[in-house]
Residue, then its C-alpha position, 0 to 999 in steps of 0.5 A: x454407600x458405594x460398592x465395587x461390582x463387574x461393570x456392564x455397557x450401560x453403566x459405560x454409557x453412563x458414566x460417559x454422559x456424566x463424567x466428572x469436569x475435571x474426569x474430562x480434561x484429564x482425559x483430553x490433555x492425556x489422549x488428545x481424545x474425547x472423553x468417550x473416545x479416551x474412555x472407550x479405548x482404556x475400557x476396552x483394553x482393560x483385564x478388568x472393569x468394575x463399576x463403582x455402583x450406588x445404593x441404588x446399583x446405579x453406576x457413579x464411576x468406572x475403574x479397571x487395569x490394562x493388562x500391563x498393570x496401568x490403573x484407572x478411574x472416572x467418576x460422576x459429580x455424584x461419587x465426590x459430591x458424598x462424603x460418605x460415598x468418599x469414605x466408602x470408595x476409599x475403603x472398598x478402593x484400598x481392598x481393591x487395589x490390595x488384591x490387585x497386588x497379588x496378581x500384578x507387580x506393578x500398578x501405575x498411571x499418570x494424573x493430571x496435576x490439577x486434578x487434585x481430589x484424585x491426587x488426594x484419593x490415590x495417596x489414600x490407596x497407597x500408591x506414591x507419585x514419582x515424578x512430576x512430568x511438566x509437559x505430558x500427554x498430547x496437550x503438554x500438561x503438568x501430570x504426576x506419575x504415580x505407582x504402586x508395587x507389591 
C-alpha cells in the first residue's frame, strides 16, 4: 500500500538513485539534464513536495507543483511494479490532485509520448492531453500536453 506524505532530503536521494528508466529519458529529452540535475531543479522550485511512501514509510516516488501549477512525478521500479501499490496511488493521487484545485486554476505539464504508463496514470487523475508537441524539450522528442483546470 501507498501513501502521499511531505518528502524529506533523503527520500529526494533516494529516488534520485532509483528512478524508473522511462522516469530518466523523459527527464533527459525534456531538460537536457541528468536526472538529478532535472529532478533538483523541478524539486527545488516547487510549492509543494510530497513523497509518495510505502508500507515501510520507504519512498517509491516524488511529486510536487511549482507555483504556476505545472505538476510532476518520478517514480521508482517498485511503485509501478505493484499493482496494489497502483490502485492505491490512483486513488490517493486523484484526491491529491482534487484539492490541488482548489487552490490552483490550472495544473499542467508535458509527457513524453512513450511514456505510456504515465500517460495511462494521468487519464485516471483526470487530467486531458491537448496537443501532441512532435519536437519538444531539448532532445526534440514526441511530448503530449496535458492539463487539468478547476
Amino acid at each position: 500500500m501507498v501513501y502521499l506524505r511531505k518528502s524529506r532530503l533523503t527520500d529526494f536521494k533516494f529516488v534520485v538513485e532509483n528512478m524508473r528508466l522511462m522516469d530518466k529519458i523523459e527527464a533527459l529529452y525534456q531538460s537536457g539534464l541528468s536526472p538529478e540535475d532535472a529532478l533538483s531543479y523541478t524539486y527545488l522550485g516547487s510549492e509543494i513536495n510530497m513523497a509518495i511512501a510505502n508500507d515501510n514509510d520507504d519512498a517509491v516516488g516524488l511529486c510536487g507543483v511549482q507555483e504556476d501549477g505545472c505538476i510532476w512525478m518520478v517514480a521508482t521500479d517498485e511503485l509501478f511494479d505493484n499493482k496494489k501499490s497502483r490502485l492505491q496511488l490512483t486513488r490517493q493521487g486523484r484526491k491529491w490532485v482534487d484539492n490541488l484545485l482548489g487552490s490552483y486554476k490550472i495544473l499542467y505539464n508535458y509527457v513524453y509520448a512513450e511514456n505510456t504508463s504515465a500517460i495511462k496514470w494521468l487519464r485516471t487523475l483526470g487530467f486531458t492531453f491537448i496537443k501532441l508537441h512532435e519536437s519538444y524539450g531539448h532532445q526534440n522528442k514526441p511530448f503530449y500536453e496535458f492539463l487539468r483546470i478547476t
